[in-house]
C-alpha positions as CSV (number, residue, x, y, z in Angstrom):
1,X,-17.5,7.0,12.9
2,X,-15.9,9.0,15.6
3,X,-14.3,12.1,13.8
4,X,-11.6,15.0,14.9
5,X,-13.2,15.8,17.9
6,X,-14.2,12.8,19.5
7,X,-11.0,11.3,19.2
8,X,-9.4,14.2,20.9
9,X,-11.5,13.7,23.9
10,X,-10.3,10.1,24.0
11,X,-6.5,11.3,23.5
12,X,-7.4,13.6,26.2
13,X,-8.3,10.7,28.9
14,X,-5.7,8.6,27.9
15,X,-3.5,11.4,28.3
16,X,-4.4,12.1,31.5
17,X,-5.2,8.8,33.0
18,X,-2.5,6.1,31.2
19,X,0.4,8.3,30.0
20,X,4.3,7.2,31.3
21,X,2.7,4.1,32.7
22,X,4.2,0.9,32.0
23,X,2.3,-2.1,30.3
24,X,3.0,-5.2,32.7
25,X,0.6,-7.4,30.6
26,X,-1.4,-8.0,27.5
27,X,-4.4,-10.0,26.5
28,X,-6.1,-10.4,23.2
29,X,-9.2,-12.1,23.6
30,X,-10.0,-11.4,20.1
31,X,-7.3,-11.6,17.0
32,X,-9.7,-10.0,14.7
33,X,-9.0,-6.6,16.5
34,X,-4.9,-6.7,16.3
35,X,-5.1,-8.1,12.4
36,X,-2.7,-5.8,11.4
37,X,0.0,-6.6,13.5
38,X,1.3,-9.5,11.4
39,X,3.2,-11.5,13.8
40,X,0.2,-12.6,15.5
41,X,-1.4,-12.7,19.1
42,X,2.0,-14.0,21.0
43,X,4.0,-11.6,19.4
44,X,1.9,-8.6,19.8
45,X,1.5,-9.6,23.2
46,X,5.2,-10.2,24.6
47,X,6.4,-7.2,22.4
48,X,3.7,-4.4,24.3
49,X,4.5,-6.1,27.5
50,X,7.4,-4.2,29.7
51,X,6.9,-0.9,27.7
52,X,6.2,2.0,28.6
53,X,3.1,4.8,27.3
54,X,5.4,7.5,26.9
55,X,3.0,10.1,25.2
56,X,-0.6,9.9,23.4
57,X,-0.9,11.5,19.8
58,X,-3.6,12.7,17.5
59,X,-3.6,13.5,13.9
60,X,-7.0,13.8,12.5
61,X,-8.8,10.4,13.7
62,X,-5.7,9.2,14.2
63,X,-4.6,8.1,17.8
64,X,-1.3,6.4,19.0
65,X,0.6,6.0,21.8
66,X,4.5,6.3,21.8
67,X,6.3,3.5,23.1
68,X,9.6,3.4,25.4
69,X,11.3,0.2,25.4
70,X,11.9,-1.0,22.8
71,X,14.9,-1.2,19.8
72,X,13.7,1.3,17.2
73,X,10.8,4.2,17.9
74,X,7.2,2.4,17.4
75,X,4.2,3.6,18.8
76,X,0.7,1.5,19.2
77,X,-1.8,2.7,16.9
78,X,-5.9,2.6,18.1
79,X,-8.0,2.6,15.3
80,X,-11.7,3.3,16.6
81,X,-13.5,2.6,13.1
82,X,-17.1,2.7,13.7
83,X,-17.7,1.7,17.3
84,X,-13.9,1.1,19.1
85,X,-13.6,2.2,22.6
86,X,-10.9,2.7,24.8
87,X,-11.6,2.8,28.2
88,X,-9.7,2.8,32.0
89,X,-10.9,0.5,34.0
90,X,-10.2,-1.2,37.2
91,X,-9.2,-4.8,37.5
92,X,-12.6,-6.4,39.5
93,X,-15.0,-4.0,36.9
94,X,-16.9,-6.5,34.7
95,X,-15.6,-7.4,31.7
96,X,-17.7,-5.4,28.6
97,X,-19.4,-7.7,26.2
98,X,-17.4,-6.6,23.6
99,X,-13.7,-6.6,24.7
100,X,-11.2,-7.2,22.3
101,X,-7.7,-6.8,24.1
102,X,-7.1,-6.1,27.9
103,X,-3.6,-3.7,29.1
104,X,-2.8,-4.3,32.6
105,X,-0.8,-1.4,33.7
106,X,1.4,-0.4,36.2
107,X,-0.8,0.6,39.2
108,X,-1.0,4.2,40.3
109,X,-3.0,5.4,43.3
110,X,-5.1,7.8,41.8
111,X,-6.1,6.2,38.3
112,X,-7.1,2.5,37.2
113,X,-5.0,-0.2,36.3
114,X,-6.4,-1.7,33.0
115,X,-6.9,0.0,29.5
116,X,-9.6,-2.0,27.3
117,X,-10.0,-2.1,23.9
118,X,-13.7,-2.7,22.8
119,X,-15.2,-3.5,19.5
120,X,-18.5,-4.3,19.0
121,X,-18.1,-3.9,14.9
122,X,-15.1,-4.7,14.5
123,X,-14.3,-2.8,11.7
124,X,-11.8,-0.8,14.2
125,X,-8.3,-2.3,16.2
126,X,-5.2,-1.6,17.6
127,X,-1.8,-2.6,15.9
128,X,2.0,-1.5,16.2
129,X,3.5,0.6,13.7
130,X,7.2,2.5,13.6
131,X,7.5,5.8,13.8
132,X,9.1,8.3,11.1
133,X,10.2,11.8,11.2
134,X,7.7,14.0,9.9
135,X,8.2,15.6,6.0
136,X,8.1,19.0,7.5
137,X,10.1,18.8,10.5
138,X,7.1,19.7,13.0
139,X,5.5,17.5,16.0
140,X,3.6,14.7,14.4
141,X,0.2,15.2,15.9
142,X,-1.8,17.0,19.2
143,X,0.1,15.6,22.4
144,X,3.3,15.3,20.9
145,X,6.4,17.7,20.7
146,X,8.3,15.4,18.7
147,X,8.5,15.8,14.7
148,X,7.5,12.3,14.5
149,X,4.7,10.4,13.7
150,X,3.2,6.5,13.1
151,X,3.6,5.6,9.8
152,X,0.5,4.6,9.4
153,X,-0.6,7.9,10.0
154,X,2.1,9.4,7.7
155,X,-0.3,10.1,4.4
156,X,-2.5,12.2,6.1
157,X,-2.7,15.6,6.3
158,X,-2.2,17.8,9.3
159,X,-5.9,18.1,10.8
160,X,-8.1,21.2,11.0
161,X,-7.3,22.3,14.5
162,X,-3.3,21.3,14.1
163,X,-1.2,25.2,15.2
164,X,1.2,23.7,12.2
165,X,-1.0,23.7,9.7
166,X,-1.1,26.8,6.9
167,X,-4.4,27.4,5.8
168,X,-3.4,28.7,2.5
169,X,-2.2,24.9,1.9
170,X,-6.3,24.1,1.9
171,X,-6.7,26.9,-1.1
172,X,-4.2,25.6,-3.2
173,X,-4.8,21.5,-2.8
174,X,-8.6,22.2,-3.7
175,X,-7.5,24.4,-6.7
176,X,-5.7,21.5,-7.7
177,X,-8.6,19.1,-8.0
178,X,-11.8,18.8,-10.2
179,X,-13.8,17.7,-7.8
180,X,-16.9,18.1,-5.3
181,X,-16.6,20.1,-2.2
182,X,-17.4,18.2,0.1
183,X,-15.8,14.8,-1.4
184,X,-12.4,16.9,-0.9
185,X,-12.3,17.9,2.6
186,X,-13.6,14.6,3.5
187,X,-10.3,13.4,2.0
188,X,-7.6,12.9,4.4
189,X,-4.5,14.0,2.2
190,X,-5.7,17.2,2.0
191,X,-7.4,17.8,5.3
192,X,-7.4,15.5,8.5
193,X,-9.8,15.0,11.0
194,X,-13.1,15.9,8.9
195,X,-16.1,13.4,8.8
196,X,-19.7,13.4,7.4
197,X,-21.2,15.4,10.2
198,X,-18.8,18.1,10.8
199,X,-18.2,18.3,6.5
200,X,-22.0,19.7,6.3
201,X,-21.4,21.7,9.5
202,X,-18.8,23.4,8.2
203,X,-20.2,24.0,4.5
204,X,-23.8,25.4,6.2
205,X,-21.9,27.9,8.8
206,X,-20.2,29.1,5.5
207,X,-22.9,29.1,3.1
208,X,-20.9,27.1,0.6
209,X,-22.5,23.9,-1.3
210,X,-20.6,20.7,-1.3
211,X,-21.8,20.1,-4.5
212,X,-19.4,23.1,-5.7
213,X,-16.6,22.2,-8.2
214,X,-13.5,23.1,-6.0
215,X,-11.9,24.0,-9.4
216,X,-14.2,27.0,-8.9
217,X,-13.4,27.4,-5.4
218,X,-12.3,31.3,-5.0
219,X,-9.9,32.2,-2.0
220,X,-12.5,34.3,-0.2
221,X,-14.7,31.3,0.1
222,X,-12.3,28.8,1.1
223,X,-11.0,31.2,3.9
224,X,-14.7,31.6,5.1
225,X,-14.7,27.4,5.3
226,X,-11.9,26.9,6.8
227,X,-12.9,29.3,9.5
228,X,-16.1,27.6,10.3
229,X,-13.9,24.2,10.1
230,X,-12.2,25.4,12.8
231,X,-15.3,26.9,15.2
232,X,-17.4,24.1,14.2
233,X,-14.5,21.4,15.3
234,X,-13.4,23.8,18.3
235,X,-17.1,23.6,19.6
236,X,-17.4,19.9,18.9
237,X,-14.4,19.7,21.2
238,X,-15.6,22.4,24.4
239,X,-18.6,19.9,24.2
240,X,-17.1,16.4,24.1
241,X,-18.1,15.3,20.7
242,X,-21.0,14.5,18.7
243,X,-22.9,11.1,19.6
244,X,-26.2,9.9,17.8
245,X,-24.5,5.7,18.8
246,X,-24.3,4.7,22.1
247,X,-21.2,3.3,20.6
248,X,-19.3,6.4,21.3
249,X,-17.8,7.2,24.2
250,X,-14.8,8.7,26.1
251,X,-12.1,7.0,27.7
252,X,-14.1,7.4,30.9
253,X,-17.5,6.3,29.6
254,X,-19.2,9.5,29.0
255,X,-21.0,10.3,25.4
256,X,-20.8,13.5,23.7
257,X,-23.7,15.5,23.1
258,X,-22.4,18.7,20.8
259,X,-25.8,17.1,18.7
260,X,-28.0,19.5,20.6
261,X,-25.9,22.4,18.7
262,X,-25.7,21.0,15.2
263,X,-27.6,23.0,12.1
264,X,-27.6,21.0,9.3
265,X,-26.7,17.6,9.3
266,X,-29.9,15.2,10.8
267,X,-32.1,18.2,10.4
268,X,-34.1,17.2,7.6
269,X,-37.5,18.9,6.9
270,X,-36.5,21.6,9.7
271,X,-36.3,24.9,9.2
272,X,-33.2,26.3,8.0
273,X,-32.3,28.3,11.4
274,X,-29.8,30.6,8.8
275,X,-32.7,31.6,6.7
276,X,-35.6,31.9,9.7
277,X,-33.0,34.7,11.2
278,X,-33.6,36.9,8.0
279,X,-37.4,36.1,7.3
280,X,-36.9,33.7,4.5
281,X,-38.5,30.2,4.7
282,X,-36.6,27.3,3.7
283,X,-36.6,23.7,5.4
284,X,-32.9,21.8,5.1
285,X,-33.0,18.6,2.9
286,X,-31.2,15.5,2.5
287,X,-29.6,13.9,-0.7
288,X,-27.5,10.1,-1.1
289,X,-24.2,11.2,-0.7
290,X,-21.0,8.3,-0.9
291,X,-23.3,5.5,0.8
292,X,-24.4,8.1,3.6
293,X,-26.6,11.6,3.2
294,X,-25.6,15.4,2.8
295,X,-28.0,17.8,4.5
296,X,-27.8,21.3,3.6
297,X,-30.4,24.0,2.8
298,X,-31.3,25.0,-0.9
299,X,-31.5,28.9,-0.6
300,X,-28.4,29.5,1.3
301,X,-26.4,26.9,-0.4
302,X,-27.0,27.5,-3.2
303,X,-26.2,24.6,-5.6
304,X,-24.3,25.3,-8.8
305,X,-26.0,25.7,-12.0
306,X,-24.0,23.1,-14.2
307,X,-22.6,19.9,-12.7
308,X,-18.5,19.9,-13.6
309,X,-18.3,16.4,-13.0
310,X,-19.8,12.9,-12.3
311,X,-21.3,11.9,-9.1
């Protein structure tokens, strides 16, 4: 699933190539992908038509698009789950196997005319959802100066590279659980934006386990993760994105490739690069973790002696 930093490359594109454009028609060739918008196909489709994209928003792996036009603030949500795409197309391009709902846009000469939602999974979509002011009076998300955001994006957590967020807020909601380390950033409603691959990032560049009770957790060590949350996201980000799925990719078609640079997770039975620098020999592992896999290394994460709690 695409996590903080892919999706920001996709707010990115959309930001450059479909923002204060106005929507002069809508097709849903698929109702599985707008599910969540009650009301059904016609409605969805003669309520986007005639409004404008007035700005496009991330919070965490959250995307929306703020809507002019219409009675009361609403913005269209894009929910990429596992293999969504959004990409710019011209009119004549083929149509992808997979396309799920078509935009037609207002032309401009120097960008395409159509926005396409894809889908081969389906486990993704795109919905409408109101906007609310946010509970701390700040903008709602990245691309947005407004202190609003979708409400279906509302009980999440500001994200790991949001200017708003206060870090100390990360020490004191993982003081407040007895629970795995990993498990609780991957949580949402304490962090935003943090998936399986950049969660073991993160917990290698700081030498922390995720099997760690965050009961335990001491300030010092949380500041030393949420520093490598933010240089491993921020370095996600300079290089597009992760991508081991053809699935992924931009708004303009190109896959990410910040793979090449990761240290942990994929890497098992390789050498921990950590412990190679200062002549120790270890090789990173991988153990079940939620239905997916944790790879860390055993000398330098050190796991803890007694288990706290259940996996």
């Amino acid at each position: 699933m695409p996590e903080l930093p892919e999706v920001e490359v996709v707010r990115a594109g959309l930001d450059k190539w479909v923002r204060a454009r106005l929507i002069e028609s809508v097709q849903v060739l698929d109702p599985r992908s707008i599910r969540r918008h009650v009301d059904g196909v016609q409605d969805f489709e003669e309520t986007l038509t005639g409004c404008t994209l007035r700005s496009v928003v991330r919070r965490g792996k959250f995307l929306w698009m703020d809507l002019e036009g219409l009675p009361e603030p609403t913005a269209l949500v894009a929910h990429l789950g596992m293999s969504g795409q959004l990409l710019v197309e011209e009119p004549d391009a083929e149509d992808e196997k997979h396309l799920k709902v078509r935009l037609s846009l207002a032309e401009r000469s120097d960008a395409p005319s159509e926005l396409r939602f894809v889908d081969q999974r389906i486990f993704g979509g795109i919905f409408l959802s109101p906007l609310v002011l946010t509970t701390d009076g700040y903008p709602g998300g990245a691309g947005s100066i407004q202190p609003l955001i979708a409400q279906a994006a509302a009980h999440i957590a500001r994200d790991v590279l949001d200017p708003h967020r206060d870090p100390n807020d990360l020490y004191l909601a993982l003081r407040k659980r007895s629970t795995d380390l990993k498990r609780a950033i991957l949580d949402q409603g304490i962090i935003s934006g943090v998936g399986n691959i950049y969660a073991d990032e993160a917990l290698w560049q700081a030498g922390l386990s995720g099997l760690r009770n965050t009961a335990t957790i001491r300030r010092q060590e949380v500041t030393r993760l949420d520093d490598a949350l933010v240089d491993v996201m921020t370095r996600a980000l300079d290089a597009g994105g992760t991508s081991f799925d053809s699935l992924y990719v931009n708004v303009n078609g190109a896959s990410g490739y910040f793979s090449r640079s990761l240290n942990a997770y994929g890497r098992e039975g390789k050498k921990c690069l950590r412990c190679e620098d200062k002549g120790r020999e270890s090789l990173i592992r991988r153990d079940p973790f939620m239905g997916r896999s944790s790879y860390s290394c055993p000398v330098c994460q050190r796991r803890p002696r007694r288990q706290n709690i259940k996996r």
